[in-house]
C-alpha positions in Angstrom: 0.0 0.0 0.0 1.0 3.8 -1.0 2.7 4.9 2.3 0.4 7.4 4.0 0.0 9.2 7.3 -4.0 8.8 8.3 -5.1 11.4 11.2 -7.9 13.6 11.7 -8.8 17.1 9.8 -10.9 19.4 11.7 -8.8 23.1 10.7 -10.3 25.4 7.7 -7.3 25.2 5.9 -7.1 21.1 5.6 -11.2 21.1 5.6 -10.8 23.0 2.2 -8.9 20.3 0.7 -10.8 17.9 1.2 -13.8 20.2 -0.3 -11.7 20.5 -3.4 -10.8 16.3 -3.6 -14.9 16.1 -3.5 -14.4 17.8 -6.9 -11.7 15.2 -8.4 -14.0 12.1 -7.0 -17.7 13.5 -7.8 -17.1 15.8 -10.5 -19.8 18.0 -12.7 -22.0 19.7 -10.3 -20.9 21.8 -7.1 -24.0 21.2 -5.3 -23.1 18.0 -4.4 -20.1 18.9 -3.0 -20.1 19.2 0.9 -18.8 22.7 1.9 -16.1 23.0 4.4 -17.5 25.1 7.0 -20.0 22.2 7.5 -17.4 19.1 7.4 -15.7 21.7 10.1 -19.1 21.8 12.4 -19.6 18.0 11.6 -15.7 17.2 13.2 -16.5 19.4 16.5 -19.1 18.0 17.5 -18.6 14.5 17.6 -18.1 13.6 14.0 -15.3 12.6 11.9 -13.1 14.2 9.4 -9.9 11.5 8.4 -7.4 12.3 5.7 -4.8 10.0 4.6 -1.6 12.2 3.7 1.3 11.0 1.1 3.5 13.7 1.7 1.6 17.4 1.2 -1.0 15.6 -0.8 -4.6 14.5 0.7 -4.7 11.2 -1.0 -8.0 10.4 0.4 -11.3 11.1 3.4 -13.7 9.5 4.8 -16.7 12.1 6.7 -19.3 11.0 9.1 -21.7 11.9 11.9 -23.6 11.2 15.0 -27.0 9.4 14.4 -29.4 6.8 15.9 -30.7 3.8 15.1 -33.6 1.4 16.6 -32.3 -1.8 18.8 -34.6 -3.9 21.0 -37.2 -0.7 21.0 -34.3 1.7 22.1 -32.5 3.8 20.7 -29.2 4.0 20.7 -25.9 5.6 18.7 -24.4 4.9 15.8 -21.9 6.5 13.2 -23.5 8.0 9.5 -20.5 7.5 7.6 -21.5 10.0 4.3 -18.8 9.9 2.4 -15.5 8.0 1.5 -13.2 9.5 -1.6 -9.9 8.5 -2.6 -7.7 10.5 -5.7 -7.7 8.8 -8.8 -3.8 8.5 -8.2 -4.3 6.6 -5.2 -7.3 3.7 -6.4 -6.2 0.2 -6.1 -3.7 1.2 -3.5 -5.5 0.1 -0.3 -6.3 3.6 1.2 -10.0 3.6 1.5 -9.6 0.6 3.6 -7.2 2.1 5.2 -9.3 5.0 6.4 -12.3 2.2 7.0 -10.1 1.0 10.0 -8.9 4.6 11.6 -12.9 5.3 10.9 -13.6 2.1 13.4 -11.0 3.1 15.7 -12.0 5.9 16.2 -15.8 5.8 16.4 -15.2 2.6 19.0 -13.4 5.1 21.1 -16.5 6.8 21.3 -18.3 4.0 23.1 -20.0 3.0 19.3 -20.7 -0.1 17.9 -21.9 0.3 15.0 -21.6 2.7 11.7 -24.0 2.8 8.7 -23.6 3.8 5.2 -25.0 4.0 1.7 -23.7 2.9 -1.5 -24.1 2.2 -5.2 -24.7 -1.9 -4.5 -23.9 -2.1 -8.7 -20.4 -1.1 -8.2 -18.2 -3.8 -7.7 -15.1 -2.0 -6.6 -17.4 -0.8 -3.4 -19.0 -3.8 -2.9 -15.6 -5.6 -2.7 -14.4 -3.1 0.1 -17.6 -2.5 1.9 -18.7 -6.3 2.4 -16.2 -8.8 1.7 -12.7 -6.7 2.7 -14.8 -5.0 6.0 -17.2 -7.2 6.6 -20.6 -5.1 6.4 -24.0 -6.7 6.4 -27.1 -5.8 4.2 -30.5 -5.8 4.6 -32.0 -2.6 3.3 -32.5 -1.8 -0.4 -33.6 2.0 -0.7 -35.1 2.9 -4.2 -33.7 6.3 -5.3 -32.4 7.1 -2.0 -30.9 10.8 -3.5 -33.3 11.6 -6.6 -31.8 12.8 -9.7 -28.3 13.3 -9.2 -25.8 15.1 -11.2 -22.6 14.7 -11.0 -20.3 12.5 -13.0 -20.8 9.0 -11.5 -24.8 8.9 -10.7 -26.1 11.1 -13.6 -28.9 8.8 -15.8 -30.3 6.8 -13.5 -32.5 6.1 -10.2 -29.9 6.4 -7.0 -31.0 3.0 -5.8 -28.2 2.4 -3.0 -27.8 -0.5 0.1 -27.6 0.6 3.6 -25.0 -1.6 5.1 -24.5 -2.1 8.5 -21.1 -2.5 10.0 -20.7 -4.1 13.6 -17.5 -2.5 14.3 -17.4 -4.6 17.8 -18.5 -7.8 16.4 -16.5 -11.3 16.1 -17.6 -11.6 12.9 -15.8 -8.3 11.2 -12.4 -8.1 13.4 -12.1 -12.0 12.1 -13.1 -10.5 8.5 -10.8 -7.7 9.0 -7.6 -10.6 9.7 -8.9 -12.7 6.7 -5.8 -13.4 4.1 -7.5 -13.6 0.6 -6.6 -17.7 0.3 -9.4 -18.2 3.0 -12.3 -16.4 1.2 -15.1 -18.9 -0.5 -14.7 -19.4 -3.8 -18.1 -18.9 -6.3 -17.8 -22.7 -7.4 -17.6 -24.4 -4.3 -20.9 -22.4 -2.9 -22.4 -23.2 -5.9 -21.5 -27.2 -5.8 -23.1 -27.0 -1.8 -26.1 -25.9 -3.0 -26.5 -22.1 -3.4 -28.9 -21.3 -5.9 -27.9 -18.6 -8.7 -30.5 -15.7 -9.3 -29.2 -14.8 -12.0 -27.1 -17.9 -14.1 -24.8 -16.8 -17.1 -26.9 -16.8 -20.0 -25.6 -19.5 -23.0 -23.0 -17.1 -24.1 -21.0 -17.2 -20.4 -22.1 -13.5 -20.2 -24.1 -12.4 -16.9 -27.9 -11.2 -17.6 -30.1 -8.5 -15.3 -31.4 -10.1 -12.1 -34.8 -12.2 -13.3 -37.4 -12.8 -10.6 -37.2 -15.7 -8.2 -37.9 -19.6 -8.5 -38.6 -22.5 -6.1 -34.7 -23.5 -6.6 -33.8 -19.7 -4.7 -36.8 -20.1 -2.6 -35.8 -23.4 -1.2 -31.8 -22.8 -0.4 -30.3 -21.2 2.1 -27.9 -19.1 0.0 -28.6 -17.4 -3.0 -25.9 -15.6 -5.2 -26.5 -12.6 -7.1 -24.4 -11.7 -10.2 -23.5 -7.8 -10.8 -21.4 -6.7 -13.5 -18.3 -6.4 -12.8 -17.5 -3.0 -14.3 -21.2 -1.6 -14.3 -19.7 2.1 -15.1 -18.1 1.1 -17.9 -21.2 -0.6 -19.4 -23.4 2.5 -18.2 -20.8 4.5 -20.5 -21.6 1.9 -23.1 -25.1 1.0 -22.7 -27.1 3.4 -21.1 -30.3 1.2 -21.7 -28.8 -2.3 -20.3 -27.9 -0.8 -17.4 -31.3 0.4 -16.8 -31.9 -2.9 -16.7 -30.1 -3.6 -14.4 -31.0 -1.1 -12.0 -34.6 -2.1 -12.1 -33.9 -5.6 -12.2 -31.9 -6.1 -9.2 -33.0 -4.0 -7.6 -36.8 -5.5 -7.6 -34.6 -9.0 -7.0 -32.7 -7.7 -3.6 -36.0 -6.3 -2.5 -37.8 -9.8 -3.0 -34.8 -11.6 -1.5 -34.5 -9.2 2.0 -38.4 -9.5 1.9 -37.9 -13.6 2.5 -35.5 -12.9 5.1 -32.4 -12.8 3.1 -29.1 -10.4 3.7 -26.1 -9.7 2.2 -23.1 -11.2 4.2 -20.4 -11.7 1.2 -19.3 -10.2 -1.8 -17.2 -12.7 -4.3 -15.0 -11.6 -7.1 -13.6 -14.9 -9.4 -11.0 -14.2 -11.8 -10.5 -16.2 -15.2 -11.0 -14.8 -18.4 -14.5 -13.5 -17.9 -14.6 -12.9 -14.1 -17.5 -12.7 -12.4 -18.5 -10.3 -9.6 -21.5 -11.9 -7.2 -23.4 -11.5 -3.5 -23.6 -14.1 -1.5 -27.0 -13.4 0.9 -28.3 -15.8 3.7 -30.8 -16.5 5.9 -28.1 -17.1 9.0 -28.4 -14.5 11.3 -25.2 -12.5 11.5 -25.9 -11.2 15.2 -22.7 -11.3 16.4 -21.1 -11.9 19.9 -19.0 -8.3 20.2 -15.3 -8.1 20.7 -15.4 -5.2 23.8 
């Protein structure tokens, strides 16, 4: 990984930068952008600002807030992580998980077990960090969470996004967080025990749109949904397909979390087409916590 120095930014100065990296990461419409005078109110008062530093340059953030969520009619604390951006020069390098972890640390310093966020669940670079490096849980699909958005990334189409939920004192994710990649599933050996494909390559090899349900998904206790595995490329190609394939699986992973279904694992297998897929379950994934 890109050596870096990760630490907190709560002064003006810093707090721009990280307003002007928004631009780099979303870019074509300011409004999006979040200003710094309110990441600076966010940071002093019991929020999070994080920048990881290569030298002079902010190579990447991650911003989040105070909230609450429902638990055993209560309700309790939890961390809104908003945003996590990364410079271009700096993708593939590690550093968004990288500020995952100091997020963690710090927000369990607080007292805080557990931080929430939103993403694109069609984006395979996310979904690889987000659920299988960190080990975040889904079971909320929300339909066009943001409206019409306008910046580079999210322009065209509905802002469908998951809300994952990351048990930062859990078993479950600090043994996720130690896993070497040799002792991750592999797609062919969940599919020879029995997990039931939503979506099977079509006779071509090539993955198709989500399709709705059948007694084979109804009656197994893990079902794998296929995404593309570079969905803004084939936005940038096909603006129609992947339509499709917002409404499609979208309507699928609302089905599936209906029947009591969540997303516990994201698999990537490489070959010469690779294949990107979910992996939900019925097992709960309450976990015993680490504190």
């Amino acid at each position: 990984m890109t050596s870096c120095v990760f630490r907190t930014i709560d002064t003006p100065e810093e707090l721009a930068e990280v307003e002007a990296l928004q631009r780099i990461v979303w870019p074509g419409d300011d409004l999006e952008i979040v200003p710094a005078h309110v990441l600076l109110t966010a940071a002093h008062n019991g929020g999070l600002v994080a920048g990881a530093w290569a030298g002079e340059r902010l190579a990447g953030f991650v911003f989040g807030f105070l909230g609450f969520h429902e638990a055993e009619s209560a309700r309790r604390p939890k961390h809104c992580s908003h945003m996590l951006g990364v410079h271009p020069d700096f993708r593939s390098a590690g550093v968004g998980y990288a500020l995952k972890t100091f997020q963690r640390e710090h927000v369990l310093r607080q007292g805080i077990d557990l931080i929430t966020w939103t993403y694109d669940p069609l984006l395979a670079r996310n979904a690889q960090l987000n659920i299988a490096k960190l080990g975040a849980v889904c079971t909320t699909y929300l339909p066009n969470l943001y409206g019409s958005m306008r910046d580079g990334l999210n322009a065209g189409l509905p802002s469908d996004r998951f809300q994952v939920d990351w048990w930062i004192a859990a078993l479950r994710v600090a043994d996720r967080l130690n896993c070497a990649p040799g002792d991750r599933p592999r797609l062919i050996d969940l599919s020879a025990a029995g997990a039931a494909w939503l979506n099977p390559p079509g006779p071509d090899g090539a993955s198709q749109p989500a399709a709705p349900s059948s007694p084979m998904v109804e009656a197994s206790t893990t079902v794998l949904v296929e995404i593309p595995t570079d969905f803004l490329a084939l936005k940038a190609a096909d603006p129609t397909l992947a339509l499709r394939w917002r409404l499609s699986t979208g309507a699928a992973f609302q089905m599936l979390f209906r029947q009591g279904y969540g997303v516990t694992d994201f698999l990537y297998e490489p070959g010469p087409r690779p294949r990107t897929a979910y992996v939900l379950t019925q097992t709960s994934y309450a976990e015993e916590p680490t504190l």
